[in-house]
mmCIF file of the N, C-alpha and C atoms, coordinates in Angstrom:
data_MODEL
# 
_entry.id   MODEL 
# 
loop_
_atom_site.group_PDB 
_atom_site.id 
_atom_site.type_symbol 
_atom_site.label_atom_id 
_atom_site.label_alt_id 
_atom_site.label_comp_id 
_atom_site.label_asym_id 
_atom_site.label_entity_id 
_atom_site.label_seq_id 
_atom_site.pdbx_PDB_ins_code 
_atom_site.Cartn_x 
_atom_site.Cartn_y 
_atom_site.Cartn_z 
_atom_site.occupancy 
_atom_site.B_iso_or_equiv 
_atom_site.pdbx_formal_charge 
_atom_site.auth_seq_id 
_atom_site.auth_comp_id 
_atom_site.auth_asym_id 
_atom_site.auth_atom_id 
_atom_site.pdbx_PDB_model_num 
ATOM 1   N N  . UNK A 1 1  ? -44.252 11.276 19.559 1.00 0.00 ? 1  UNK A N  1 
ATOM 2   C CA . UNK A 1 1  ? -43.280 12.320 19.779 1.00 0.00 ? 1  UNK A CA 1 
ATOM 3   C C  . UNK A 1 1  ? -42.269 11.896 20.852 1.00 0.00 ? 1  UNK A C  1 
ATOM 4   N N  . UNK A 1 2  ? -42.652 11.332 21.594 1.00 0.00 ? 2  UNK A N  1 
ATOM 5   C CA . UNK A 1 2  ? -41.932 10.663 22.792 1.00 0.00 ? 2  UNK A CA 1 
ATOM 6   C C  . UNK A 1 2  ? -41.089 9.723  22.503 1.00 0.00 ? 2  UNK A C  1 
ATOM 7   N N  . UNK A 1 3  ? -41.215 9.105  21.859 1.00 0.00 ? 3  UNK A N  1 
ATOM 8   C CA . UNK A 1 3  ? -40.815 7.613  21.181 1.00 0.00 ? 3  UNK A CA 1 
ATOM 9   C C  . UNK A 1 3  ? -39.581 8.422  20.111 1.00 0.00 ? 3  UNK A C  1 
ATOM 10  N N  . UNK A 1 4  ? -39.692 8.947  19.683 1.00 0.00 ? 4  UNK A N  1 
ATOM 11  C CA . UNK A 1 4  ? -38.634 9.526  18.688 1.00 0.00 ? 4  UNK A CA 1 
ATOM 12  C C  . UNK A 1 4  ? -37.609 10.665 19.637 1.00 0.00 ? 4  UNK A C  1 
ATOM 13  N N  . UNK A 1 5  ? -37.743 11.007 20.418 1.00 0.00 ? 5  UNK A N  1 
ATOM 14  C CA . UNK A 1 5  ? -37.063 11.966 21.332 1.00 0.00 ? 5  UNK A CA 1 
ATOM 15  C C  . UNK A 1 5  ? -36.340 10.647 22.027 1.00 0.00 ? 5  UNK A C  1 
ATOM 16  N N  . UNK A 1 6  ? -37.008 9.988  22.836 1.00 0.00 ? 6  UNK A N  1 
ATOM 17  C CA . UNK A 1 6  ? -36.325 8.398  23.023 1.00 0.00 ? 6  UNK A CA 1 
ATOM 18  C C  . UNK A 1 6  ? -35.405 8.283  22.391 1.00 0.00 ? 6  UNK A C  1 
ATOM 19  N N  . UNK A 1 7  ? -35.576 8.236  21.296 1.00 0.00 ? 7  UNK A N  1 
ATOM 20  C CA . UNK A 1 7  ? -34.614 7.423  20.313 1.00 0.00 ? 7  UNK A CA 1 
ATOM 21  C C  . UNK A 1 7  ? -33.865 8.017  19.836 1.00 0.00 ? 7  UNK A C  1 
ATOM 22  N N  . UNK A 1 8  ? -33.889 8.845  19.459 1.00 0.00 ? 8  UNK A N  1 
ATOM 23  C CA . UNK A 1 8  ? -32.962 10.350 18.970 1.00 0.00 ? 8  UNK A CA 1 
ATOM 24  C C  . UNK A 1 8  ? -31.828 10.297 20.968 1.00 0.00 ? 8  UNK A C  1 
ATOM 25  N N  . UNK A 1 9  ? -32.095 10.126 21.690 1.00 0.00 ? 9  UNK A N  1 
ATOM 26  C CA . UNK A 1 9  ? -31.139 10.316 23.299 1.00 0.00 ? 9  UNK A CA 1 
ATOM 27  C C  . UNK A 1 9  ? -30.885 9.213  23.175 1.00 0.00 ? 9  UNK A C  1 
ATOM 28  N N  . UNK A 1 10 ? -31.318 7.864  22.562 1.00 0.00 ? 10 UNK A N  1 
ATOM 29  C CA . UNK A 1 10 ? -30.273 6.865  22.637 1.00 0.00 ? 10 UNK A CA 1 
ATOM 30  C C  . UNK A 1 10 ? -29.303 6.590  21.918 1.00 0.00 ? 10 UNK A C  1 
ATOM 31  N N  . UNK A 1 11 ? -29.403 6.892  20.661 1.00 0.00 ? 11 UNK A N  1 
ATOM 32  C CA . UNK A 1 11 ? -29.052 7.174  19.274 1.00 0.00 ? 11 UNK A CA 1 
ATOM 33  C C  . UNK A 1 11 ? -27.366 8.043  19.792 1.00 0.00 ? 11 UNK A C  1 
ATOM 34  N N  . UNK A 1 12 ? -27.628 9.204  20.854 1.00 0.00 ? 12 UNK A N  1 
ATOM 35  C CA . UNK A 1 12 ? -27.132 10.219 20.772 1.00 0.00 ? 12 UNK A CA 1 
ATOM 36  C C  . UNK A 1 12 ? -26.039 9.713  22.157 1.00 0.00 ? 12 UNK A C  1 
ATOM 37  N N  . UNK A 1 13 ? -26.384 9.099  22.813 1.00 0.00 ? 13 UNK A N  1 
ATOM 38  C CA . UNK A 1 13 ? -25.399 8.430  23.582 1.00 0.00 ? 13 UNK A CA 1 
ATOM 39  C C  . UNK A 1 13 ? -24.893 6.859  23.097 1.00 0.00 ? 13 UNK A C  1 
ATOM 40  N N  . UNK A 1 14 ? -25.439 6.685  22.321 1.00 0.00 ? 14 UNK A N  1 
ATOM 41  C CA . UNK A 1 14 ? -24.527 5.457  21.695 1.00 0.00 ? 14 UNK A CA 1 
ATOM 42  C C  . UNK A 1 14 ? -23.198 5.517  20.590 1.00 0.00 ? 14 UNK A C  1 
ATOM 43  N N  . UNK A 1 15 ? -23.604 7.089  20.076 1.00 0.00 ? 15 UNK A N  1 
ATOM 44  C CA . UNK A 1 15 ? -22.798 7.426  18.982 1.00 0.00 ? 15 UNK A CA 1 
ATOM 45  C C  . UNK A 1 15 ? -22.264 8.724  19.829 1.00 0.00 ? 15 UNK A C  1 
ATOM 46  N N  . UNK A 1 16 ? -22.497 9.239  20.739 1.00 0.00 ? 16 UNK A N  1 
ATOM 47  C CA . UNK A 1 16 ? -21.618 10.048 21.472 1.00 0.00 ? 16 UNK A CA 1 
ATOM 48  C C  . UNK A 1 16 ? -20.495 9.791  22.162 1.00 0.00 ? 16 UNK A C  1 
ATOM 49  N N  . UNK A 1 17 ? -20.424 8.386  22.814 1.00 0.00 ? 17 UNK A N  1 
ATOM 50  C CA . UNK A 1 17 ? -19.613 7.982  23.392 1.00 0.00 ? 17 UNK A CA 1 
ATOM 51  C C  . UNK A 1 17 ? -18.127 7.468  22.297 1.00 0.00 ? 17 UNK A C  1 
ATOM 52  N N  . UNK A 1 18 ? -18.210 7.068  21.228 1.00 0.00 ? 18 UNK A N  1 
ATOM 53  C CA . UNK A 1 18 ? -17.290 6.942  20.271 1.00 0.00 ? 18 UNK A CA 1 
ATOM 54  C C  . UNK A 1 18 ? -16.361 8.332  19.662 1.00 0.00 ? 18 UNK A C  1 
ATOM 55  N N  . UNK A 1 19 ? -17.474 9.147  19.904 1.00 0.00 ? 19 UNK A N  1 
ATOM 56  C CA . UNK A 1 19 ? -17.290 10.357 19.569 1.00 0.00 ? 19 UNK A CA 1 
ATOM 57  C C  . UNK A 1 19 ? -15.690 11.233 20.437 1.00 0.00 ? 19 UNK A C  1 
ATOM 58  N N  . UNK A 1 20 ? -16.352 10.828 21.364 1.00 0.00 ? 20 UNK A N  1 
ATOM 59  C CA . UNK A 1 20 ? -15.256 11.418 22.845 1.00 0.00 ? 20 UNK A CA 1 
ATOM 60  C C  . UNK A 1 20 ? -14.398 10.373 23.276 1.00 0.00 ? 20 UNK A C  1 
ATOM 61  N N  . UNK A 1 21 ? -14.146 8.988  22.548 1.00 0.00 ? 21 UNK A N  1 
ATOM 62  C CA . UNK A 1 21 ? -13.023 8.126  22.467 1.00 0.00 ? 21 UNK A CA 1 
ATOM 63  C C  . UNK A 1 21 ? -11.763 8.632  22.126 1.00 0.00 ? 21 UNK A C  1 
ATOM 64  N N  . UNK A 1 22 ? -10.720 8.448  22.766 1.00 0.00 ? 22 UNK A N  1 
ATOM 65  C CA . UNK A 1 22 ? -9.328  8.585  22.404 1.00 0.00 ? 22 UNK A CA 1 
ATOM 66  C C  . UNK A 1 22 ? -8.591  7.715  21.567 1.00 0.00 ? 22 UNK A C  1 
ATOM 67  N N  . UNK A 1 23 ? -7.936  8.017  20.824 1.00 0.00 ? 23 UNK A N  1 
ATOM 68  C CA . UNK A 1 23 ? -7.325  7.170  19.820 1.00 0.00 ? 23 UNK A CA 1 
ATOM 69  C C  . UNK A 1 23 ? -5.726  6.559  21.005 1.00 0.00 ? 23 UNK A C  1 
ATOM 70  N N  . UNK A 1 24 ? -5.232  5.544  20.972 1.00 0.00 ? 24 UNK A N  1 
ATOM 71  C CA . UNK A 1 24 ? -4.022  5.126  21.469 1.00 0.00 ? 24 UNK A CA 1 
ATOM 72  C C  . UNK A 1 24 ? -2.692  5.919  20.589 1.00 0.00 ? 24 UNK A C  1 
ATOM 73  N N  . UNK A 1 25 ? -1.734  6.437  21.626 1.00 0.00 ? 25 UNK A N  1 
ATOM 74  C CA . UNK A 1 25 ? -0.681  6.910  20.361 1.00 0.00 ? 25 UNK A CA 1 
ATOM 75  C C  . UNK A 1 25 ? -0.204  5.975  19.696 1.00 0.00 ? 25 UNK A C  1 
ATOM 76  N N  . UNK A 1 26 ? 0.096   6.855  18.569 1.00 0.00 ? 26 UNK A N  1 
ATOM 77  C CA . UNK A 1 26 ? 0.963   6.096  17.008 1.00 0.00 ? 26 UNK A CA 1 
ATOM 78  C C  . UNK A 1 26 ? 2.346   5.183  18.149 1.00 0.00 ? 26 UNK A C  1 
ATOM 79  N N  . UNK A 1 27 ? 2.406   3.979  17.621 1.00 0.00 ? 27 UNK A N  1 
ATOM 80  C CA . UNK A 1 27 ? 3.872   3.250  18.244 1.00 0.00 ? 27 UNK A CA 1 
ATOM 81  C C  . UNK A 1 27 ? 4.773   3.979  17.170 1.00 0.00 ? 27 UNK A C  1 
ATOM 82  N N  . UNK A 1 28 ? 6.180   4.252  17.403 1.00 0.00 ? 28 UNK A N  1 
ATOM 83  C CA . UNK A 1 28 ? 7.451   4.550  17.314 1.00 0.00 ? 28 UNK A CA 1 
ATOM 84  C C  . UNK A 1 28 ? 7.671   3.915  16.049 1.00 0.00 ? 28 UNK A C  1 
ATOM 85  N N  . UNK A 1 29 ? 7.772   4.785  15.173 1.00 0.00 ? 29 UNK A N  1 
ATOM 86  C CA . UNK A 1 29 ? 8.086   4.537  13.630 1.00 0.00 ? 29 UNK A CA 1 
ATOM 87  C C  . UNK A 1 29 ? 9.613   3.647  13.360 1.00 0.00 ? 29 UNK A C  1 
ATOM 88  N N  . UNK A 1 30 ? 10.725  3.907  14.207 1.00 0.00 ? 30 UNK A N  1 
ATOM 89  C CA . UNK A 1 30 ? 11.625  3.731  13.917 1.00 0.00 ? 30 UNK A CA 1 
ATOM 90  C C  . UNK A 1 30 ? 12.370  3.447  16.109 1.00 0.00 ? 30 UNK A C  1 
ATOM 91  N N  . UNK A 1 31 ? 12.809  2.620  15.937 1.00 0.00 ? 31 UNK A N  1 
ATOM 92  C CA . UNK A 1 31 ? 12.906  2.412  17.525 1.00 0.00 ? 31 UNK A CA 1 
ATOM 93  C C  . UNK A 1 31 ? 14.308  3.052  18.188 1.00 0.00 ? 31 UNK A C  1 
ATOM 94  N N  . UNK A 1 32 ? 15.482  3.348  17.231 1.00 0.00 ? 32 UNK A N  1 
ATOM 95  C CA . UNK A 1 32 ? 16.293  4.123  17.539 1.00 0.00 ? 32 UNK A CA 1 
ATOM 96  C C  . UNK A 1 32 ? 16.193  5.696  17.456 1.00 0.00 ? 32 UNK A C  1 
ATOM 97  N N  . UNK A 1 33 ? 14.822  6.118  16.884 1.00 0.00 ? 33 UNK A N  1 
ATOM 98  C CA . UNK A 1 33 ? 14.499  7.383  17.271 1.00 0.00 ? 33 UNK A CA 1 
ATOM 99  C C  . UNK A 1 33 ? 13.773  7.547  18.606 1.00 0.00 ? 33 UNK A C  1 
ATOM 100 N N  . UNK A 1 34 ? 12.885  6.780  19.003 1.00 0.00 ? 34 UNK A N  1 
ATOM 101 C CA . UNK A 1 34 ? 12.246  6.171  20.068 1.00 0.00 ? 34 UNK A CA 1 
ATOM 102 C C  . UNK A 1 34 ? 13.453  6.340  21.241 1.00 0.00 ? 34 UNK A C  1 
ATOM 103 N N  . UNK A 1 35 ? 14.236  5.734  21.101 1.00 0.00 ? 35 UNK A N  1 
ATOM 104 C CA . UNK A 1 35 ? 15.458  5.542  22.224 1.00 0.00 ? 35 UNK A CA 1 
ATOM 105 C C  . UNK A 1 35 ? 16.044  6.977  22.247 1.00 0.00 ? 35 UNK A C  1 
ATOM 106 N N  . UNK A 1 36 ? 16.249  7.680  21.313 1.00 0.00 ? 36 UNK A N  1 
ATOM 107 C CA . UNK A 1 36 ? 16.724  9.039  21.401 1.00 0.00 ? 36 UNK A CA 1 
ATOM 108 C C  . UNK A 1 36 ? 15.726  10.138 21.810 1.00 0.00 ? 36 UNK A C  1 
ATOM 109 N N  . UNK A 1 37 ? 14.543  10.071 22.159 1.00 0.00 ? 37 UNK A N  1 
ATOM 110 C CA . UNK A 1 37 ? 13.688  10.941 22.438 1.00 0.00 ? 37 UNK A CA 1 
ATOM 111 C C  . UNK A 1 37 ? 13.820  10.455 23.489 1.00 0.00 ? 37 UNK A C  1 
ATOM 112 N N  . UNK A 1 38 ? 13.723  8.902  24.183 1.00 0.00 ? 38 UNK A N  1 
ATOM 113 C CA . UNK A 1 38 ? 14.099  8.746  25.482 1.00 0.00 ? 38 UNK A CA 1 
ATOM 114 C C  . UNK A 1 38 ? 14.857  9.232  26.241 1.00 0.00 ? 38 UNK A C  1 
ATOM 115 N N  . UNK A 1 39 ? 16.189  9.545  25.477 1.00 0.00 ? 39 UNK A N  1 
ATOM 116 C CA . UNK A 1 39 ? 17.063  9.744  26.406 1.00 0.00 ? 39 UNK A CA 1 
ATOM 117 C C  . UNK A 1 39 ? 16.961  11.157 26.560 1.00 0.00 ? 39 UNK A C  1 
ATOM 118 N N  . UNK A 1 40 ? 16.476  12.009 25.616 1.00 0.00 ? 40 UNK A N  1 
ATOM 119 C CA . UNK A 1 40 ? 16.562  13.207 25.600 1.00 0.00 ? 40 UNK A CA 1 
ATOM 120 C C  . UNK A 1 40 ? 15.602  13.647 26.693 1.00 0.00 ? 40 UNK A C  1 
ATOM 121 N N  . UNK A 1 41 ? 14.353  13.112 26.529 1.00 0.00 ? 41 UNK A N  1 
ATOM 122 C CA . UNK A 1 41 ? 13.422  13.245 27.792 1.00 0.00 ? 41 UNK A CA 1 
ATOM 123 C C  . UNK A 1 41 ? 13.768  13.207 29.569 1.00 0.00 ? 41 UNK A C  1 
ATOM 124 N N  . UNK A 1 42 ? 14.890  11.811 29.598 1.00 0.00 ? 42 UNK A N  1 
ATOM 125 C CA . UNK A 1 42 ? 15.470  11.615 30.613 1.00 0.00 ? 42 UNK A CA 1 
ATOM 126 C C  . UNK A 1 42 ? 16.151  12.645 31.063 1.00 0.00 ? 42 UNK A C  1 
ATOM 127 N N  . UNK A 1 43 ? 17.262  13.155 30.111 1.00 0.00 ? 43 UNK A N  1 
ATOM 128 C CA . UNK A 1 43 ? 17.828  14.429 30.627 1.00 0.00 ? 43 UNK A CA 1 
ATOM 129 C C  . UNK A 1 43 ? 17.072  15.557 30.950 1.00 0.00 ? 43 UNK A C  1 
ATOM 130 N N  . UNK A 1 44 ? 16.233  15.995 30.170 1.00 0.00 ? 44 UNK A N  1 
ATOM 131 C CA . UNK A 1 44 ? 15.223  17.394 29.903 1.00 0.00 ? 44 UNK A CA 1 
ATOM 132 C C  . UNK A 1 44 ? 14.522  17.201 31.725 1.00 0.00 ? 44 UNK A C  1 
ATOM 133 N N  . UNK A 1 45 ? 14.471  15.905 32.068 1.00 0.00 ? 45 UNK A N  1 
ATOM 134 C CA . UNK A 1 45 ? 13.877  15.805 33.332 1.00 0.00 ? 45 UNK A CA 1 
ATOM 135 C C  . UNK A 1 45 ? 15.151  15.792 34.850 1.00 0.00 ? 45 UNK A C  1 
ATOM 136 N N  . UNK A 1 46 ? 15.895  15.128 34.458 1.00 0.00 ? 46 UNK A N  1 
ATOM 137 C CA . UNK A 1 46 ? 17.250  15.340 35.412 1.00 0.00 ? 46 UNK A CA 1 
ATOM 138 C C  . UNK A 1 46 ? 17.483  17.162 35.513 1.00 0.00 ? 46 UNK A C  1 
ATOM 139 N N  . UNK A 1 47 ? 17.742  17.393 34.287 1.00 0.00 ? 47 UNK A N  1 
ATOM 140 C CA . UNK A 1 47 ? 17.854  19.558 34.645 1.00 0.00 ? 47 UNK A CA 1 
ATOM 141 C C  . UNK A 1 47 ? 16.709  19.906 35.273 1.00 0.00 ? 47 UNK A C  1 
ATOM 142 N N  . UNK A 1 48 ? 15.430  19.278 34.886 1.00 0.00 ? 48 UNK A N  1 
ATOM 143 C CA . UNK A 1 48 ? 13.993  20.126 35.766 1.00 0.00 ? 48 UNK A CA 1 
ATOM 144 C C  . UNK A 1 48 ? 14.502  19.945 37.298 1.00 0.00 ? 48 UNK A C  1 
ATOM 145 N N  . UNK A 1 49 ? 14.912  18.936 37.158 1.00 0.00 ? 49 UNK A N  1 
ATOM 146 C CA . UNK A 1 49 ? 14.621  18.543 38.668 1.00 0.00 ? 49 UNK A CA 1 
ATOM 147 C C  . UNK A 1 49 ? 16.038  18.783 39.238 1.00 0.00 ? 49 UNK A C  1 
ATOM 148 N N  . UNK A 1 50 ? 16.836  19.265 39.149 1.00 0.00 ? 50 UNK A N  1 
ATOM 149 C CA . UNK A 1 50 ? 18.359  19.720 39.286 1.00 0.00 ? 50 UNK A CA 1 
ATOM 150 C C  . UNK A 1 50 ? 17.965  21.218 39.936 1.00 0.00 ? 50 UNK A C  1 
ATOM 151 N N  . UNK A 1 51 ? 17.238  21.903 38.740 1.00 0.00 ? 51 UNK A N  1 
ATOM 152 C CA . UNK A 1 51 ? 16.932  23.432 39.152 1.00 0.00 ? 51 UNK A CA 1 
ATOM 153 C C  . UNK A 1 51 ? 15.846  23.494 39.744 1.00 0.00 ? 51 UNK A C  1 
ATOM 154 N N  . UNK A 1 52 ? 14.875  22.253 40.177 1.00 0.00 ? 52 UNK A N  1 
ATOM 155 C CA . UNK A 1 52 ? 13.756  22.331 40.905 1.00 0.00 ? 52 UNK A CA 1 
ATOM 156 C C  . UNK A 1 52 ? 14.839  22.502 42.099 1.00 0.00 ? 52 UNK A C  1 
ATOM 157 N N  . UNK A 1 53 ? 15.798  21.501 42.766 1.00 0.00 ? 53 UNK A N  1 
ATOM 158 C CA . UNK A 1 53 ? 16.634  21.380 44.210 1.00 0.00 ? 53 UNK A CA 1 
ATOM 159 C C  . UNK A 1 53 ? 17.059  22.658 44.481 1.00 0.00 ? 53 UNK A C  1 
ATOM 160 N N  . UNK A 1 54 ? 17.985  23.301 43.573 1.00 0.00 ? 54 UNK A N  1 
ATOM 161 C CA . UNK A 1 54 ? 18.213  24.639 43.616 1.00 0.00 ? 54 UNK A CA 1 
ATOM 162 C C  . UNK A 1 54 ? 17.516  25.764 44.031 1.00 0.00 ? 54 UNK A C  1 
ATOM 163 N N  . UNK A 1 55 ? 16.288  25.611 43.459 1.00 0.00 ? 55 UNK A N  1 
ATOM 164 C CA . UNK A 1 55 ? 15.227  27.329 43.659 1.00 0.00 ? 55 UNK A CA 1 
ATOM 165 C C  . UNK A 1 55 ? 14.898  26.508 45.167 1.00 0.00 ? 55 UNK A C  1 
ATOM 166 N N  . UNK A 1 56 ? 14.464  25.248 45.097 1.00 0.00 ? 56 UNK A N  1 
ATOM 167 C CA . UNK A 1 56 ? 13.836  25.441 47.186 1.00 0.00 ? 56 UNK A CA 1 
ATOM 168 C C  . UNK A 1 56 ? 15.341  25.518 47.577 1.00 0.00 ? 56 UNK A C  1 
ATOM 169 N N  . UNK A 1 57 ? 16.331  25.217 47.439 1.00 0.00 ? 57 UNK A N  1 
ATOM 170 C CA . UNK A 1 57 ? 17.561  25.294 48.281 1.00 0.00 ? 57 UNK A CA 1 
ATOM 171 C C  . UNK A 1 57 ? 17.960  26.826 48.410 1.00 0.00 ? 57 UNK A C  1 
ATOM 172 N N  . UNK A 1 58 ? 17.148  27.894 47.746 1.00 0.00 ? 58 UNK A N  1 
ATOM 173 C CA . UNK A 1 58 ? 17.121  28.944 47.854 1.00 0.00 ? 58 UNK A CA 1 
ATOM 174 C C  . UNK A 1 58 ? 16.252  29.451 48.463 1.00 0.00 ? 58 UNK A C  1 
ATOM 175 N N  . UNK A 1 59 ? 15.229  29.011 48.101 1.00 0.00 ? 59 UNK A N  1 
ATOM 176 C CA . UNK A 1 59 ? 13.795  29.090 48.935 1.00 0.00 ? 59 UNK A CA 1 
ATOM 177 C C  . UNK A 1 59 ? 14.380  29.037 50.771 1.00 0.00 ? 59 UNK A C  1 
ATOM 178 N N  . UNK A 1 60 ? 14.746  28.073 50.988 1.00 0.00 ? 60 UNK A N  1 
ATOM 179 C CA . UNK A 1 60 ? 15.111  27.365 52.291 1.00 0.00 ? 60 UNK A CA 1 
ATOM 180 C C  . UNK A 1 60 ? 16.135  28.805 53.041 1.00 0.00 ? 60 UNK A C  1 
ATOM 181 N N  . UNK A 1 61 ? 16.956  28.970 51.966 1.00 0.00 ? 61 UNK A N  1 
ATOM 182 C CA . UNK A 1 61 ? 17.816  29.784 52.639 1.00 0.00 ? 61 UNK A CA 1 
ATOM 183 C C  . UNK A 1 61 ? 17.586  31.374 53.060 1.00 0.00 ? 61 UNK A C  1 
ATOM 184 N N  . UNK A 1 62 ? 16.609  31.822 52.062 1.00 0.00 ? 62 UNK A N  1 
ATOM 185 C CA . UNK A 1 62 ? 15.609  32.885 52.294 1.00 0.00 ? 62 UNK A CA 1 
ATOM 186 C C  . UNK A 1 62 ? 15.050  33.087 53.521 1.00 0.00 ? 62 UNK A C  1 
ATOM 187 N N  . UNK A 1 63 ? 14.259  31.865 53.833 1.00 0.00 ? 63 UNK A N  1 
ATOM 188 C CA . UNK A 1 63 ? 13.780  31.713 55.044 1.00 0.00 ? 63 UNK A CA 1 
ATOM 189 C C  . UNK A 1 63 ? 14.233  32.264 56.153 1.00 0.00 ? 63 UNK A C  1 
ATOM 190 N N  . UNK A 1 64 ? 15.138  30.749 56.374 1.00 0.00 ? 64 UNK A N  1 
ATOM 191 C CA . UNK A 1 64 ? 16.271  31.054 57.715 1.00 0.00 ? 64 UNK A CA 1 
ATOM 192 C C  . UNK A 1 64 ? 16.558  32.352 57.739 1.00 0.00 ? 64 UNK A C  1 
ATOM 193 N N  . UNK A 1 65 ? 17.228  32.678 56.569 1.00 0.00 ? 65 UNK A N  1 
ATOM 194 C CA . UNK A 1 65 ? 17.796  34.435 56.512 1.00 0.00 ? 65 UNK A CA 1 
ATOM 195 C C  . UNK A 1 65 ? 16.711  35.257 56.944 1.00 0.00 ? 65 UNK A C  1 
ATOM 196 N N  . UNK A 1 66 ? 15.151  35.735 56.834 1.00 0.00 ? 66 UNK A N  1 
ATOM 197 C CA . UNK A 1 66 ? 14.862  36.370 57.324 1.00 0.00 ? 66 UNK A CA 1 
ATOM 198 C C  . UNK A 1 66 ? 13.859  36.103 58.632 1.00 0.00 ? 66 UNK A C  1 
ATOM 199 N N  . UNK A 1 67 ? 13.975  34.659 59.263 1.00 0.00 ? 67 UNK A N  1 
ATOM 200 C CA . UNK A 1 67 ? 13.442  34.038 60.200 1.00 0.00 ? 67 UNK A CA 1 
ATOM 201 C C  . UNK A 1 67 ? 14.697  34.309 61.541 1.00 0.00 ? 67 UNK A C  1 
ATOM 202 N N  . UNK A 1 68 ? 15.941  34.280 61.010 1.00 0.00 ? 68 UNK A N  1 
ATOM 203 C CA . UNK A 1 68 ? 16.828  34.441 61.356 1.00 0.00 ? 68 UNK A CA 1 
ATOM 204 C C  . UNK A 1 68 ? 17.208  33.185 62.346 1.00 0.00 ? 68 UNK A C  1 
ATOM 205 N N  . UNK A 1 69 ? 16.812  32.091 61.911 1.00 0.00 ? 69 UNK A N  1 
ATOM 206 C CA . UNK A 1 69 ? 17.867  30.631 61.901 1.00 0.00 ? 69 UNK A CA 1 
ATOM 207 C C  . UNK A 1 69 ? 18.979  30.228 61.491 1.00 0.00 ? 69 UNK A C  1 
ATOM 208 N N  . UNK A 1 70 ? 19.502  29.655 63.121 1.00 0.00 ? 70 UNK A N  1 
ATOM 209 C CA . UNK A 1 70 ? 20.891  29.565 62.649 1.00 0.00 ? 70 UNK A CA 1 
ATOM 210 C C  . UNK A 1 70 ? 21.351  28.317 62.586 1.00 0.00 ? 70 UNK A C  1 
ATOM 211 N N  . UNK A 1 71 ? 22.441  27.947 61.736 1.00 0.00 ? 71 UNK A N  1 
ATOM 212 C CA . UNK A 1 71 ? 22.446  26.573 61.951 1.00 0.00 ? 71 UNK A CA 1 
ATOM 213 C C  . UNK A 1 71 ? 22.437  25.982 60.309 1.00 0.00 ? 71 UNK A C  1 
ATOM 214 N N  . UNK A 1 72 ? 22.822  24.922 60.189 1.00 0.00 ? 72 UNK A N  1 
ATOM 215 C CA . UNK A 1 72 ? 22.725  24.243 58.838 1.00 0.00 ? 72 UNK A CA 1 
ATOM 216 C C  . UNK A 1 72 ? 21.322  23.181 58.872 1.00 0.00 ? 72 UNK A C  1 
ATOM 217 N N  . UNK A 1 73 ? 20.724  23.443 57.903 1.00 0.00 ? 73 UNK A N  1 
ATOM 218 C CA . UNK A 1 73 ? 19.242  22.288 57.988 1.00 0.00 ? 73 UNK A CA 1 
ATOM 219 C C  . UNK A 1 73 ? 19.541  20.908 58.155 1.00 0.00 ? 73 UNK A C  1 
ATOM 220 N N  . UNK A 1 74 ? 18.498  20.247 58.622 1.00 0.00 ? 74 UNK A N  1 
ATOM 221 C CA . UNK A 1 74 ? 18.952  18.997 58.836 1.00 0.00 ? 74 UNK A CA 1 
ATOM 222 C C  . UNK A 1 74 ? 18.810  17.901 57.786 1.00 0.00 ? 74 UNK A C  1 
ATOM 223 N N  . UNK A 1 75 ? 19.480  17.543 57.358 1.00 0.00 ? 75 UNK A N  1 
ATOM 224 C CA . UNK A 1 75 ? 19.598  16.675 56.212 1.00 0.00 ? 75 UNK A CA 1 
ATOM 225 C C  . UNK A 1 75 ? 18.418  15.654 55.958 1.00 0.00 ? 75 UNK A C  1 
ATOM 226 N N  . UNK A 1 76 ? 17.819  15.613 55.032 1.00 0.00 ? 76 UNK A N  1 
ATOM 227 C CA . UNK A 1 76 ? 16.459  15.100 54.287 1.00 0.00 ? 76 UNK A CA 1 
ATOM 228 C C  . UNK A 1 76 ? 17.108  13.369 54.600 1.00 0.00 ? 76 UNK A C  1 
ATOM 229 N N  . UNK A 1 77 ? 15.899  12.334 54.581 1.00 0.00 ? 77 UNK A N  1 
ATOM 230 C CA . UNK A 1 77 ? 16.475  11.212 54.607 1.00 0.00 ? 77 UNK A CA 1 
ATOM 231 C C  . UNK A 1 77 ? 15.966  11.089 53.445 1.00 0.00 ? 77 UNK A C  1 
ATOM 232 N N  . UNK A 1 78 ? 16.526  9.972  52.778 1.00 0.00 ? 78 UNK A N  1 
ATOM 233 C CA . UNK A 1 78 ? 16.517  9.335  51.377 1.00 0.00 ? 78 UNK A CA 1 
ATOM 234 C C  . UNK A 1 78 ? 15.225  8.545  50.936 1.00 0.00 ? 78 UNK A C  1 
ATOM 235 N N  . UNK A 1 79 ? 14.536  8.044  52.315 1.00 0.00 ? 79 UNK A N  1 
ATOM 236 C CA . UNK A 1 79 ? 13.319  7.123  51.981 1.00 0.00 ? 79 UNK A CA 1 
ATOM 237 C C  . UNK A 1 79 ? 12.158  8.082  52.623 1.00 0.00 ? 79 UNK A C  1 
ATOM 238 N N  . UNK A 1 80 ? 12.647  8.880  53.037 1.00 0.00 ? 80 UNK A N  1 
ATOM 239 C CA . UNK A 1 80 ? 11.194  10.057 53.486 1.00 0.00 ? 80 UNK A CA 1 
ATOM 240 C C  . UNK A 1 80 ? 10.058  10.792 52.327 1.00 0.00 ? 80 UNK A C  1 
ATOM 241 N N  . UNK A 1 81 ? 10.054  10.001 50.940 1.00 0.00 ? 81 UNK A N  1 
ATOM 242 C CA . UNK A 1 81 ? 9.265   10.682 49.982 1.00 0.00 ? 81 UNK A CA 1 
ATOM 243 C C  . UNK A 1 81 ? 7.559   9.904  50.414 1.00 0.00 ? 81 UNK A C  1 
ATOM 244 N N  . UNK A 1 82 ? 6.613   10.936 50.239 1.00 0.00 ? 82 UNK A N  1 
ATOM 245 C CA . UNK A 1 82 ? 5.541   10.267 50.334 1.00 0.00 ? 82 UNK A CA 1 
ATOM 246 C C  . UNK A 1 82 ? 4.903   10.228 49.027 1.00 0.00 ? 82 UNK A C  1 
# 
């Protein structure tokens, strides 16, 4: 009984693990559609992140306004991303 419960849990992780494998995506049928989903992606991400600057640049100004800071913020440096 032991011996078959054994084997039945090895059985079951040898063929489980294939099971929960990911397939790699399909490559790009056609490479100038490929390039156009690129670019479209590129943009779709330039507006996220356009109206991401906007809502904290609102965010920011909220603040001050009811912190009641005066003054213009001090300008972000360019290599300060962590």
């Amino acid at each position: 009984m032991k011996t078959r419960m054994v084997l039945a849990a090895c059985a079951l992780m040898a063929f489980g693990g294939a099971a929960w494998a990911k397939l790699p995506p399909a490559p790009p049928a056609d490479p100038a559609k490929a390039a156009e989903a690129k670019k479209a992606a590129d943009a779709a991400a330039k507006k996220e992140a356009d109206l991401l600057g906007k809502s904290q640049d609102k965010a920011v100004a909220n603040y001050r306004k009811n912190k009641g800071i005066k003054g213009a913020p001090a300008p972000a440096k360019a290599g300060a991303k962590k």
